[in-house]
Residue frames as qw, qx, qy, qz and C-alpha x, y, z in Angstrom:
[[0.454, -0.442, 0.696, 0.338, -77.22, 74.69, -34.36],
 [0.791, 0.467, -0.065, -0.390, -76.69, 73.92, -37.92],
 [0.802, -0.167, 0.437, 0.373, -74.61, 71.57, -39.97],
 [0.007, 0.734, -0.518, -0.440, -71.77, 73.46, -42.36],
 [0.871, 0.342, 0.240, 0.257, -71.65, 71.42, -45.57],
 [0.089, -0.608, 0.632, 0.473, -68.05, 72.17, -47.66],
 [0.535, 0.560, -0.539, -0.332, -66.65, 70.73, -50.53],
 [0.283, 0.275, -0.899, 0.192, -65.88, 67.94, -48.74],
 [0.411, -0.431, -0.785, -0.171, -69.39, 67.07, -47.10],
 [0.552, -0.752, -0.233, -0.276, -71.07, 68.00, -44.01],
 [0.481, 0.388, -0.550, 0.562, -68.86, 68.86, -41.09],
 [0.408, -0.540, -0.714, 0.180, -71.52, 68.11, -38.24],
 [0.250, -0.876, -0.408, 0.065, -73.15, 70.99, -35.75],
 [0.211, 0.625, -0.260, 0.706, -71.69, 74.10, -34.99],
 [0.459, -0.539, -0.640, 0.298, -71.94, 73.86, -31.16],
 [0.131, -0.422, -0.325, 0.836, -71.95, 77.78, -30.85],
 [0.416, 0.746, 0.484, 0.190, -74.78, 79.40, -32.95],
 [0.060, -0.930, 0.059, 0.357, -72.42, 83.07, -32.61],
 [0.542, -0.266, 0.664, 0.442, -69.75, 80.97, -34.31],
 [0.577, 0.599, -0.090, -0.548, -69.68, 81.91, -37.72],
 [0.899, 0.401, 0.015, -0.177, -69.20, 79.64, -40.70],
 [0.538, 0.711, -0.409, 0.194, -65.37, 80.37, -41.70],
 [0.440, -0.593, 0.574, -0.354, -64.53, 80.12, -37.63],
 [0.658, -0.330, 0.586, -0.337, -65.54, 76.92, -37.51],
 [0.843, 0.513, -0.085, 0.136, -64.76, 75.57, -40.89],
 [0.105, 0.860, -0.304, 0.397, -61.39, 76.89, -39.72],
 [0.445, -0.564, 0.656, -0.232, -61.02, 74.85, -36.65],
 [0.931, 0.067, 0.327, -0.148, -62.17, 71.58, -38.29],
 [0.714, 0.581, -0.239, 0.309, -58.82, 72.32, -40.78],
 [0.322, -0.682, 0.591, -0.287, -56.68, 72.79, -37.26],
 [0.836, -0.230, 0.463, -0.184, -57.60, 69.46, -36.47],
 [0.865, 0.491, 0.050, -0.086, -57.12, 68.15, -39.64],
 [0.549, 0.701, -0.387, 0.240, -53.67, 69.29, -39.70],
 [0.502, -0.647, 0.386, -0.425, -52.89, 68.41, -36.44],
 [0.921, 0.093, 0.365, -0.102, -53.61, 64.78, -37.42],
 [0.805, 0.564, -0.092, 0.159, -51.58, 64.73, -40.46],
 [0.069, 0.815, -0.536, 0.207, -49.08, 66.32, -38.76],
 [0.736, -0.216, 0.625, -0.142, -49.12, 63.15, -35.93],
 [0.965, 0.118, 0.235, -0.018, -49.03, 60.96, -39.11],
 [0.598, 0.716, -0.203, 0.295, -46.45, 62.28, -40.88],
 [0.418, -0.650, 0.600, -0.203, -44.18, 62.13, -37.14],
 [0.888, -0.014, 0.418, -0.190, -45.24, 58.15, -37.80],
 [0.708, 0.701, 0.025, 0.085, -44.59, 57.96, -41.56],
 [0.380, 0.682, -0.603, 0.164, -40.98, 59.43, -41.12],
 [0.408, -0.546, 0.730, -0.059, -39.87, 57.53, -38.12],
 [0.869, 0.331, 0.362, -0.054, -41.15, 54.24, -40.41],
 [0.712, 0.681, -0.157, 0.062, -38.85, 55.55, -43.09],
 [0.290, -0.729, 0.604, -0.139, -35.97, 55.83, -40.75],
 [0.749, -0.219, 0.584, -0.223, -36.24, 52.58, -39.75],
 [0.790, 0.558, 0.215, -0.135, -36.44, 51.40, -43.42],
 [0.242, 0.872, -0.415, 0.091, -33.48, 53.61, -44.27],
 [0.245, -0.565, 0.780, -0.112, -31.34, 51.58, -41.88],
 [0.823, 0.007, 0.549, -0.143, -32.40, 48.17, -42.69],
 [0.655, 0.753, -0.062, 0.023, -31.32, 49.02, -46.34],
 [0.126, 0.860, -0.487, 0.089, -28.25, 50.12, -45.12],
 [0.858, -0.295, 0.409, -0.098, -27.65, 46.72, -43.07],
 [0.821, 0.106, 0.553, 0.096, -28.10, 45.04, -45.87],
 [0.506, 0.834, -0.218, 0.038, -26.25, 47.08, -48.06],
 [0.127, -0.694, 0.707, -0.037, -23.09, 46.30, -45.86],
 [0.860, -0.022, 0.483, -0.162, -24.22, 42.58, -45.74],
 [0.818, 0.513, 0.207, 0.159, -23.73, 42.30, -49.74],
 [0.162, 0.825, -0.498, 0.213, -20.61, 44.59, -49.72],
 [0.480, -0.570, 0.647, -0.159, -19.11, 42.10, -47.03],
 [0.734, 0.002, 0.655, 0.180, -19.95, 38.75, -48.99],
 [0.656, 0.705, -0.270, 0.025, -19.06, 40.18, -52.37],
 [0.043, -0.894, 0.436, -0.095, -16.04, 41.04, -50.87],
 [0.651, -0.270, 0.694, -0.144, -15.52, 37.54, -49.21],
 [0.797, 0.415, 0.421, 0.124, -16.09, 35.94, -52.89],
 [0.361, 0.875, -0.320, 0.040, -13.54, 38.17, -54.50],
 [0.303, -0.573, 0.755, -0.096, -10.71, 37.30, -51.70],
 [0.792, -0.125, 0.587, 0.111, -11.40, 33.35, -52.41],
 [0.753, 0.649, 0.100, 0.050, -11.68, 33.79, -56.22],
 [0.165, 0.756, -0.591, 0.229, -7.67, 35.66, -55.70],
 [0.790, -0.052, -0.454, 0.409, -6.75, 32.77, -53.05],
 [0.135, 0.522, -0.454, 0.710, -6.06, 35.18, -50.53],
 [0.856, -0.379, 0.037, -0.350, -8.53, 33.05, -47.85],
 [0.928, -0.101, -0.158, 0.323, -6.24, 29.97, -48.30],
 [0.385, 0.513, -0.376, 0.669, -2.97, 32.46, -47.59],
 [0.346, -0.545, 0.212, -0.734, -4.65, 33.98, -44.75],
 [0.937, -0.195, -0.178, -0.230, -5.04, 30.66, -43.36],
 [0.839, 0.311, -0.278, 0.349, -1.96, 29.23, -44.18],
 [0.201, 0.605, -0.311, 0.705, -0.55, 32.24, -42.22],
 [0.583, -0.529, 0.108, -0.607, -2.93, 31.59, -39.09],
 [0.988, -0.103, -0.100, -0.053, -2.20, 27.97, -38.86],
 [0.668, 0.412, -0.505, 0.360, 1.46, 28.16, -38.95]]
């Protein structure tokens, strides 16, 4: 058994000595992508989540502009006026 150095350091034993070099340089980039792939599953549902919470609060400030327009016209104190009667 040896260890497979790369560009990127050592990549521990080959556990088959028939295994050649590229094979098994080859599976250790399977894995590799395998993983990223799992993080990037993580990474988007996180943005998802993000996405909506923006949006929340995108309606949040759209609603109390909106509410500070309607008093600035007086159309609160109508609406009232109309409820109360």
């Amino acid at each position: 058994m040896e260890n497979i150095n790369t560009d990127h350091g050592t990549i521990g034993r080959c556990p088959d000595n028939r295994m050649d070099r590229h094979a098994w340089v080859l599976e250790s980039h399977d894995k590799d992508i395998q993983r990223i792939e799992k993080q990037v599953e993580v990474l988007s549902s996180s943005l998802t989540t993000i996405a909506e919470t923006l949006t929340q609060i995108k309606y949040f400030c759209v609603g109390a502009l909106s509410l500070l327009v309607l008093n600035a016209f007086g159309i609160t104190e109508t609406i009232k006026a109309i409820l109360l009667k």
